[in-house]
ROTORVO-236066 format. One record per residue: residue number from 1; residue in three letters; x, y, z of N, C-alpha, C, O in turn. Coordinates in pm, 1 decimal. Example, Ala and Ser with C-alpha at 12.3 -4.5 7.8 and 13.67 -1.06 7.14 Angstrom:
REM residues 2
> resi:resn:n_east:n_north:n_up:ca_east:ca_north:ca_up:c_east:c_north:c_up:o_east:o_north:o_up
> 1:ALA:1319.0:-569.0:780.0:1230.0:-450.0:780.0:1320.0:-330.0:780.0:1423.6:-331.9:846.5
> 2:SER:1285.0:-225.0:708.0:1367.0:-106.0:714.0:1290.0:3.0:787.0:1340.9:113.8:803.9
REM end
This chain:
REM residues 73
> resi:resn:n_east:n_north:n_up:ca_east:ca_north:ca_up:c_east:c_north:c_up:o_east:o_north:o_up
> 1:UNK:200.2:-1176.3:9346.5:200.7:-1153.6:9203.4:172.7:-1005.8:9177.1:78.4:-948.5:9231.6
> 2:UNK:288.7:-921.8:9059.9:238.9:-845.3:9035.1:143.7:-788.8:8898.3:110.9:-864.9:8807.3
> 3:UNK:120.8:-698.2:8900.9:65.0:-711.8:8718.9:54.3:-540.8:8677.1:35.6:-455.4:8763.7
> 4:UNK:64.2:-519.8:8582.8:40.5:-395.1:8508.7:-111.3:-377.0:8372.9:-161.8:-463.5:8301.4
> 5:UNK:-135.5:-262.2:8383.1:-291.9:-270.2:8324.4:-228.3:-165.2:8188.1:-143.7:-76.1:8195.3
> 6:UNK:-291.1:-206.2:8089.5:-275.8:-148.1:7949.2:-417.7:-121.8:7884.6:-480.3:-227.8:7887.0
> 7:UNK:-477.9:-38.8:7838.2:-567.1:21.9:7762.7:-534.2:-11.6:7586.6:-423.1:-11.2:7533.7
> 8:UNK:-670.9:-40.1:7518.1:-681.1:-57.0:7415.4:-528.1:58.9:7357.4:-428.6:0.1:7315.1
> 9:UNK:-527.1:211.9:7362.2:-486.0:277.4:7325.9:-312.8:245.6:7318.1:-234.3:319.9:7259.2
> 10:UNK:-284.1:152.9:7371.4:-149.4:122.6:7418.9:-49.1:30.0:7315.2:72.2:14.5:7301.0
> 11:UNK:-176.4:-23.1:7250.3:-184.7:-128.6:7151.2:-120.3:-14.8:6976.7:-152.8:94.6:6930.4
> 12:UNK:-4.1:-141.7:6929.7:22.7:-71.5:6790.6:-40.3:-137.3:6701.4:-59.1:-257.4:6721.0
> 13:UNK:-97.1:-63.6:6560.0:-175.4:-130.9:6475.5:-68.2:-208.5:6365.1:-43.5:-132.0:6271.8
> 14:UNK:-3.2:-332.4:6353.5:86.9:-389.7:6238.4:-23.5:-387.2:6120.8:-115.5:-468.4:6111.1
> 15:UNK:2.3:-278.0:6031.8:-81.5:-284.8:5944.7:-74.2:-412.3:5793.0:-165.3:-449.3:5719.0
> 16:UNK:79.3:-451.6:5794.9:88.8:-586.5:5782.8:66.3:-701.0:5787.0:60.6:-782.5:5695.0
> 17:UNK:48.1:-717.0:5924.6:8.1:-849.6:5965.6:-180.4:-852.7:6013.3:-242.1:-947.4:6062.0
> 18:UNK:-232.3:-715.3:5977.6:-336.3:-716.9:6019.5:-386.5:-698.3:6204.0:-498.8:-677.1:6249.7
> 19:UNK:-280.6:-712.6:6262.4:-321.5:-776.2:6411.9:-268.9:-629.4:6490.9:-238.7:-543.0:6408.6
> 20:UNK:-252.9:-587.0:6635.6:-257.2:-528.7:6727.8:-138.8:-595.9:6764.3:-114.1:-699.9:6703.2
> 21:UNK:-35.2:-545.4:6879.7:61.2:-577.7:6947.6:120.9:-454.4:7045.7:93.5:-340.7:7007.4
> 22:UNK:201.7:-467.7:7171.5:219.8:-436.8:7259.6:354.9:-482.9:7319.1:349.7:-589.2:7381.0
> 23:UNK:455.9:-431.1:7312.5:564.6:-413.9:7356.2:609.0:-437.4:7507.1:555.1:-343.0:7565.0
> 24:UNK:669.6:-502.9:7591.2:703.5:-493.9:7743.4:847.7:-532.1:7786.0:892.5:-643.5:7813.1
> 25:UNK:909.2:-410.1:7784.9:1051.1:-461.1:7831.8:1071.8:-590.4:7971.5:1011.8:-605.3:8078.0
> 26:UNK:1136.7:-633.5:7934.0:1196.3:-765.6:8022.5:1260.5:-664.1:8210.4:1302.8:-735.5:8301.3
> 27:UNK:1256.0:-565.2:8222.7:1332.9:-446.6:8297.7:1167.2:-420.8:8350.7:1200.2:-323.3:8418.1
> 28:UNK:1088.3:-425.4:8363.2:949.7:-348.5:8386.2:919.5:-497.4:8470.1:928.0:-507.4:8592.5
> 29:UNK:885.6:-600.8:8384.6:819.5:-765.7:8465.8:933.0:-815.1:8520.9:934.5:-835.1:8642.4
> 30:UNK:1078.4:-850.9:8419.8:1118.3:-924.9:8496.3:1138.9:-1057.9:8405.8:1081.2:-1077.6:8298.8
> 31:UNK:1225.1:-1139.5:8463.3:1155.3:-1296.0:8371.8:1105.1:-1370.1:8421.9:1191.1:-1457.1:8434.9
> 32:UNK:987.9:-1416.3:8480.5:878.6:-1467.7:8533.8:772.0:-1490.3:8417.8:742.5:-1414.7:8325.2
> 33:UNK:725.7:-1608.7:8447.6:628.4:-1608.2:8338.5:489.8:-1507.9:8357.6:450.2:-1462.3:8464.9
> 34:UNK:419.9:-1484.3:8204.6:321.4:-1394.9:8274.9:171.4:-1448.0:8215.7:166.5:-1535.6:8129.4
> 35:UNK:60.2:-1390.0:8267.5:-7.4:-1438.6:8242.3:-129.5:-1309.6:8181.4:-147.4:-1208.7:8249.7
> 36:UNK:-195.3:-1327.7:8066.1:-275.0:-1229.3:8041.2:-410.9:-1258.0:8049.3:-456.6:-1371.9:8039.1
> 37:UNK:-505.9:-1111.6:8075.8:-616.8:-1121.9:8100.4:-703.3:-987.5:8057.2:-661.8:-876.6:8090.7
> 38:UNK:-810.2:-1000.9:7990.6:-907.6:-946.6:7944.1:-964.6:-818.4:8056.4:-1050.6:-844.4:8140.6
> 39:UNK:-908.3:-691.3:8044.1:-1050.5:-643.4:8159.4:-1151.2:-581.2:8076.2:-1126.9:-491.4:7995.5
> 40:UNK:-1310.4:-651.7:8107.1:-1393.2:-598.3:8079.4:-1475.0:-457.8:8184.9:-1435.4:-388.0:8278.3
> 41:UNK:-1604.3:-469.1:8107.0:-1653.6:-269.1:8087.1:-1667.9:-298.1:8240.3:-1617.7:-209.4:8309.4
> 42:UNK:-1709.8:-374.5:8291.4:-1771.0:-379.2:8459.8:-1628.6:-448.6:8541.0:-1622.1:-520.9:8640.5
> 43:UNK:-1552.7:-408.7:8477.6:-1401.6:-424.0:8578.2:-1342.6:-572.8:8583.8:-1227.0:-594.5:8620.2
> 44:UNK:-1431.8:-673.7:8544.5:-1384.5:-795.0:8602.1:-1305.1:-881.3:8479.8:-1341.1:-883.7:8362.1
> 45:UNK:-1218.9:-933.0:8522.0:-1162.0:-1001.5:8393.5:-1179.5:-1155.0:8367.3:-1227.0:-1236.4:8446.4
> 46:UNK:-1133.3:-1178.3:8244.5:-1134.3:-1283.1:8210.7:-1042.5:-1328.2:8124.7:-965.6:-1240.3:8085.7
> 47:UNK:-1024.3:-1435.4:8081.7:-934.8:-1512.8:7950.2:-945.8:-1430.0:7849.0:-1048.7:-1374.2:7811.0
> 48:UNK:-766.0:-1416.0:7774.7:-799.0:-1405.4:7649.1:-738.2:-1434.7:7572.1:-619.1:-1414.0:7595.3
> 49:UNK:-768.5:-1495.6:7442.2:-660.1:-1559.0:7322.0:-561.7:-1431.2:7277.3:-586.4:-1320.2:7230.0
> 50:UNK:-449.0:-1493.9:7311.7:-376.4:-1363.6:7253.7:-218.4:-1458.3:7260.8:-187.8:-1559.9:7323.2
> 51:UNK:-140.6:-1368.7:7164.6:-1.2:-1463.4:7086.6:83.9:-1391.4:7210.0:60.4:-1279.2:7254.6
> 52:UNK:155.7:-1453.8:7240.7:294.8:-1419.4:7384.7:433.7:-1450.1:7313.7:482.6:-1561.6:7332.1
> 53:UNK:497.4:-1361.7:7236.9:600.0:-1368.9:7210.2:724.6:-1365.2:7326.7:741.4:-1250.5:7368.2
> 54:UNK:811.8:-1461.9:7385.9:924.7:-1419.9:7512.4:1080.4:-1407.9:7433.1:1154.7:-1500.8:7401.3
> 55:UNK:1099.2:-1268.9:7415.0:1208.0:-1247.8:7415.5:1352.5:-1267.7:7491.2:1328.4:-1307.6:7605.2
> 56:UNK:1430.0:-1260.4:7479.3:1567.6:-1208.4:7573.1:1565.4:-1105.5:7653.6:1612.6:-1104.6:7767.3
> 57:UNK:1487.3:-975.9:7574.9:1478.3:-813.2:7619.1:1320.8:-766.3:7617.0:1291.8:-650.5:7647.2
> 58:UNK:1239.4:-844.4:7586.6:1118.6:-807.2:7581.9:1015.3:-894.8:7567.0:1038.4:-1000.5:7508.1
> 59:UNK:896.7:-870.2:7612.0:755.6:-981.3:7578.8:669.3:-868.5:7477.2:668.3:-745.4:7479.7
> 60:UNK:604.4:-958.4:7395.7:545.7:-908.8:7293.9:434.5:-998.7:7266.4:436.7:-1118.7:7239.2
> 61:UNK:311.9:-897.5:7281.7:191.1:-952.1:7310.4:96.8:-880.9:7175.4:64.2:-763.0:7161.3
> 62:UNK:66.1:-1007.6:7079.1:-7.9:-943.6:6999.5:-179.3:-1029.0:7007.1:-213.9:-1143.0:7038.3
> 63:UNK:-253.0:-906.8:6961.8:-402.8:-949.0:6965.2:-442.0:-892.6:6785.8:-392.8:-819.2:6700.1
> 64:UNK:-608.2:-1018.3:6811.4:-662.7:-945.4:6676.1:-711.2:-830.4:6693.4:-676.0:-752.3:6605.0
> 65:UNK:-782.1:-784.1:6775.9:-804.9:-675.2:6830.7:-792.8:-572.4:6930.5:-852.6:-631.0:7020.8
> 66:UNK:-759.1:-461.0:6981.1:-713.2:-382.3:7105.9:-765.3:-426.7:7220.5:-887.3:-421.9:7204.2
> 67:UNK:-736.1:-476.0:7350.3:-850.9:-471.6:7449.1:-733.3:-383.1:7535.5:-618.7:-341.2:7519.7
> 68:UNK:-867.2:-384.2:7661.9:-783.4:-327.3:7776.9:-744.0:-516.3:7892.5:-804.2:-607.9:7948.5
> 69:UNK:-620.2:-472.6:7865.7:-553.8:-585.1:7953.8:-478.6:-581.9:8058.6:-408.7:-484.5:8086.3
> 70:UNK:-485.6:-702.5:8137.7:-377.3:-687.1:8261.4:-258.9:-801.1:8285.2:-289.8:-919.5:8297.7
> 71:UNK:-162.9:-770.0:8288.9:-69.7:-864.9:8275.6:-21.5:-901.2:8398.0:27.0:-815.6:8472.0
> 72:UNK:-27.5:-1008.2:8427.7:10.7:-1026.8:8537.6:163.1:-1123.1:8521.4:187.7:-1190.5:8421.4
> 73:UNK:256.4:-1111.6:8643.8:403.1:-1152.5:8607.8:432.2:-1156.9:8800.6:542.8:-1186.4:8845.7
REM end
């Protein structure tokens, strides 16, 4: 399995919808399902509620708030 790591900073603010979201071309993962995860301050991760949109061309991952995450695919 591989996975890619994203920083709060990575995150766009939909000032609309209120919420955070994050963009991932389908060309970067792949189509494999993926799975997301929380990294906290002491490195280790965990679960996190967050919406998984699966596109045709892209996954789109929105949160209520920024974290730093790792996606694994």
């Amino acid at each position: 399995m591989q996975f890619i790591e994203f920083k709060k900073e990575h995150f766009i603010h939909d000032e609309k919808n209120g919420n955070y979201f994050l963009e991932i071309p389908k060309d970067e993962i792949g189509f494999r399902e993926i799975k997301l995860q929380k990294k906290q301050d002491d490195h280790s991760l965990s679960e996190i509620d967050a919406e998984i949109i699966d596109n045709l061309n892209q996954i789109k991952i929105i949160l209520e708030t920024p974290e730093n995450v790792r996606v694994n695919f």
